[in-house]
Every structure is written in C-alpha cells, then in structure tokens.
Backbone as CSV, one residue per row, in Angstrom:
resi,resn,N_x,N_y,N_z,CA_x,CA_y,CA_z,C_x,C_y,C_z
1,UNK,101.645,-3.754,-131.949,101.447,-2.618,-131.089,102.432,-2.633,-129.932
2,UNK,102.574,-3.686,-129.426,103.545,-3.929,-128.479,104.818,-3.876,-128.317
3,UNK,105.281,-3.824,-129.903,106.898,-3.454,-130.652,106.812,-2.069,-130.473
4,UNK,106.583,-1.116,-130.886,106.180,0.400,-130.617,106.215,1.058,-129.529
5,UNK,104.960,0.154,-128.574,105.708,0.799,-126.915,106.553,0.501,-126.811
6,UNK,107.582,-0.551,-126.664,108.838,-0.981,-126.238,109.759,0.187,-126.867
7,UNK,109.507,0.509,-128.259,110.113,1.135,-128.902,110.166,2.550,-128.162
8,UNK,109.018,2.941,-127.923,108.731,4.251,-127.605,109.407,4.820,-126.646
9,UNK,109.566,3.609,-124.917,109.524,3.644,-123.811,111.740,3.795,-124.290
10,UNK,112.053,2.646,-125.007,113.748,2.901,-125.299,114.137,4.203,-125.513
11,UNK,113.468,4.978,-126.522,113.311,6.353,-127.068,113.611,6.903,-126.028
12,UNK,112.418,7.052,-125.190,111.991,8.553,-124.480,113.238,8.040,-122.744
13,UNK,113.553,6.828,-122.974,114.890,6.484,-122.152,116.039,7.281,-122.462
14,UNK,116.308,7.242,-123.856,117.760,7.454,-124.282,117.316,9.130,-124.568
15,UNK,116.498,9.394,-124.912,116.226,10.816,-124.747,116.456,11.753,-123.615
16,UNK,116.194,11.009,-122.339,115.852,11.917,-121.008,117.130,11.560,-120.675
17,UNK,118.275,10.667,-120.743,119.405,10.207,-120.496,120.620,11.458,-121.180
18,UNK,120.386,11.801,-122.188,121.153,12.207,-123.568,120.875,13.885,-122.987
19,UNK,119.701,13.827,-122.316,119.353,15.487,-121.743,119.996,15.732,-120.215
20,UNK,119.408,15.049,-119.414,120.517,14.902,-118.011,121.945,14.983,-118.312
21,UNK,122.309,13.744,-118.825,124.063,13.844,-118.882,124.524,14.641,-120.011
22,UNK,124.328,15.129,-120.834,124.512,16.215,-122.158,124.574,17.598,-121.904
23,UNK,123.144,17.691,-122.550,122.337,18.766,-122.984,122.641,19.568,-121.795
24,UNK,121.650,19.519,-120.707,121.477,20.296,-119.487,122.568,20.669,-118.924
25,UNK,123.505,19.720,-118.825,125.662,20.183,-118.923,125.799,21.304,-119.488
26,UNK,125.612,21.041,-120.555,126.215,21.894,-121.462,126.063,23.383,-121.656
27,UNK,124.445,23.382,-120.966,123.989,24.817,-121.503,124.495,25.194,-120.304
28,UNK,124.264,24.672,-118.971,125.245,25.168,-117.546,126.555,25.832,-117.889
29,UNK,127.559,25.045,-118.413,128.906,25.206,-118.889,128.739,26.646,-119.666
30,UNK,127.914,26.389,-120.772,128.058,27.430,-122.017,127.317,28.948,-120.925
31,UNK,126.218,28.447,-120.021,125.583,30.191,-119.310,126.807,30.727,-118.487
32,UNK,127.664,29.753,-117.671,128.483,30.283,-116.724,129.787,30.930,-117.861
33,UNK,130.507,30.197,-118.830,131.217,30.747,-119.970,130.802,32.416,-120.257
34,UNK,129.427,32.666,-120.781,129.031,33.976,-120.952,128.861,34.692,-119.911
35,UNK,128.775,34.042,-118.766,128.425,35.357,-117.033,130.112,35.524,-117.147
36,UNK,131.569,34.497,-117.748,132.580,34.896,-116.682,132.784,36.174,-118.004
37,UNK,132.376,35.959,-119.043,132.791,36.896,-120.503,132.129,38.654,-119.928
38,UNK,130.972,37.812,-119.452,130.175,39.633,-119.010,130.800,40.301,-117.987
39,UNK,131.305,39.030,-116.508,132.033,39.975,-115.704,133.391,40.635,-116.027
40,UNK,134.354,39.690,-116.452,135.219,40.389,-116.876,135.249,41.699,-118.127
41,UNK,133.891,42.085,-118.729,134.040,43.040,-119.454,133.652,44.440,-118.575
42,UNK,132.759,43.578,-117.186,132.623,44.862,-116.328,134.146,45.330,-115.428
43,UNK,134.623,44.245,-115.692,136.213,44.291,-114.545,136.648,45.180,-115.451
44,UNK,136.796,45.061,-116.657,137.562,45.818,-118.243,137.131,47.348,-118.242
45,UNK,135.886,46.964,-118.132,135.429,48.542,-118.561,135.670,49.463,-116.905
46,UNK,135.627,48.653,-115.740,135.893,49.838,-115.073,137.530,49.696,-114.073
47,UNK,137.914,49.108,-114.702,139.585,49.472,-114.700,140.248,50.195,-115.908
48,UNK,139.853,50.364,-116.644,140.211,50.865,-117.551,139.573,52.239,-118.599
49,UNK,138.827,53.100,-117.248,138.116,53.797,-117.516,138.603,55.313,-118.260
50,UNK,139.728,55.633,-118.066,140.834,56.466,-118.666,140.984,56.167,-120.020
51,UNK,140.849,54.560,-120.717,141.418,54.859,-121.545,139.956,54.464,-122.669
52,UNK,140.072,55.111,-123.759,138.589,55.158,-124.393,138.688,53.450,-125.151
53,UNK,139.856,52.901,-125.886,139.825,52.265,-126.550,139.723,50.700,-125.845
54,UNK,140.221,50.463,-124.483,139.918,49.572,-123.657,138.900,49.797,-122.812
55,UNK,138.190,50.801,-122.417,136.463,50.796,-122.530,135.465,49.767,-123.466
56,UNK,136.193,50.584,-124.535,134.992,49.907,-125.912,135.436,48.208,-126.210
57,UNK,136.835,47.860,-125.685,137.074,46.404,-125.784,136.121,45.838,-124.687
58,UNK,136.019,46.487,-123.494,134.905,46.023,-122.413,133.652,46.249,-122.714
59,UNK,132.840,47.194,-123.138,131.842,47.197,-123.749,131.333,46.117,-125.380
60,UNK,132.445,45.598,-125.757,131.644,44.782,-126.672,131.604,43.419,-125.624
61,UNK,132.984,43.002,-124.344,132.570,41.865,-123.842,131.366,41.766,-123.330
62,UNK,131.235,42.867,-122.521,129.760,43.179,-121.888,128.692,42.834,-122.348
63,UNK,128.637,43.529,-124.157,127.796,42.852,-124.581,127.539,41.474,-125.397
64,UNK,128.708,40.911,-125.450,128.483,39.149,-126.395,128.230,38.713,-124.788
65,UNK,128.370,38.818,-123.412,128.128,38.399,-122.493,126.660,38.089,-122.246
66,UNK,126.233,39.411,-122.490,124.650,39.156,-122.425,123.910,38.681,-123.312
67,UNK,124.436,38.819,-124.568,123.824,38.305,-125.881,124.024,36.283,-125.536
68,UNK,125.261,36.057,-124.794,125.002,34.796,-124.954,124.661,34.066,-123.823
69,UNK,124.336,35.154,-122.605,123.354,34.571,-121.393,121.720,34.341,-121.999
70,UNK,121.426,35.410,-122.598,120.249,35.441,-123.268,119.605,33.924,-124.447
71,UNK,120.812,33.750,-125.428,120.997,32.647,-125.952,120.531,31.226,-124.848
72,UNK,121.740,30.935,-123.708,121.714,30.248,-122.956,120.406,30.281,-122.072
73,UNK,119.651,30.883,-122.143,118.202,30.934,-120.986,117.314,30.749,-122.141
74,UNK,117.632,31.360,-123.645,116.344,30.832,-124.647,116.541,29.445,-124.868
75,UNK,117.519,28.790,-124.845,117.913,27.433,-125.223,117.340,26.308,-123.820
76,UNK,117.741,27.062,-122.915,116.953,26.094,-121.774,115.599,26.278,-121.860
77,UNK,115.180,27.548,-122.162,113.570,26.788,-122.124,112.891,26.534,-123.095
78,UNK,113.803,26.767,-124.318,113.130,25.727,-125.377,113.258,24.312,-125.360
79,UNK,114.170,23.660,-124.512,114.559,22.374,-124.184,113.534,22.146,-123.117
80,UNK,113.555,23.203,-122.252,112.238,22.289,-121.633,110.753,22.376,-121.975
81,UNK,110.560,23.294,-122.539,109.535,23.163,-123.463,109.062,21.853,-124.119
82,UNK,110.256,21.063,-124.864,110.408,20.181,-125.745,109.802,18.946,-124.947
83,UNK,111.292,18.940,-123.707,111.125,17.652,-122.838,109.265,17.441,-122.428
84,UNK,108.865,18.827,-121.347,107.685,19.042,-121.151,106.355,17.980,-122.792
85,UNK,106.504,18.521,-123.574,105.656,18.369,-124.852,105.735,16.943,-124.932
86,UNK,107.017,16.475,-124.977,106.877,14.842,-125.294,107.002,13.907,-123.938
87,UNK,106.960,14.560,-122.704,106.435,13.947,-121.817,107.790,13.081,-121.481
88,UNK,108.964,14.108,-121.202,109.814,13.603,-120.708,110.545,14.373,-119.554
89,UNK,111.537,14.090,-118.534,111.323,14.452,-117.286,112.323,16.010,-117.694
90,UNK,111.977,16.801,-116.737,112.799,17.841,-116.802,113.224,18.013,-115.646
91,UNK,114.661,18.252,-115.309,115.317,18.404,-114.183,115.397,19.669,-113.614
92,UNK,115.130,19.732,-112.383,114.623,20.703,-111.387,115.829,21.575,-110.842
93,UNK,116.242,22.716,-111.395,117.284,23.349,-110.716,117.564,24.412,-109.897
C-alpha cells in the first residue's frame, strides 16, 4: 500500500509540474497568438475598407481569431477541470 502512495504522490508531482511549466504556457502563448490574429484582422478590415477583397481577407482573420480564442478558453477550463477532479493545484491567474 505504501508503494502506491509514493507512487501516487510522484504522479500528481510530475503532473502539476508538466501543467505549471507546459501546459498553462502554452495555452497563454497559443490565446495571445489568436487575440494578435483577431486584432490585426480588425486593423485589415478597417484599413482596407474600400476594397471588398481585403475586407473579406480581414473578415476570415477576424474570424479564425475568435474561433481560436474560443478553443484557447475551452482548453483552459477543461484543464482545470481535470487538475480540479484529480486534486491537483490549479494556478491562479
């Protein structure tokens, strides 16, 4: 029984470690990536309001922008969901 906790306690170490320095990075990196994709499709679409075909190049950034802020906020709280469930720490931002 005592092999198991040890085991358990290494686990839920290298787990909450692998989420701090990783995970929680990453999705930061990847939400700010899609906010700079969304602003610059608003910079696109309204500098370039004359012309119809660089509109619609700003209107699709606009939208993979939000499609992958959306991504990035379902992914964080299914991660903390996770952490939460198995009783591991979730970092406070």
């Amino acid at each position: 029984m005592i092999v198991y906790a040890a085991a358990d306690e290494v686990a839920r170490g290298f787990l909450a470690k692998f989420n701090d320095a990783i995970l929680y990075p990453l999705i930061t990196l990847m939400m700010t990536v899609a906010l700079i994709v969304f602003l610059y499709g608003c910079f696109e679409f309204i500098v370039n309001a004359g012309n119809d075909s660089a509109r619609t190049t700003g209107k699709k950034h606009i939208l993979w922008g939000v499609v992958g802020m959306v991504i990035m906020v379902s992914a964080y709280a299914i991660l903390n969901v996770a952490a939460g469930t198995f009783g591991l720490s979730v970092p406070s931002r």
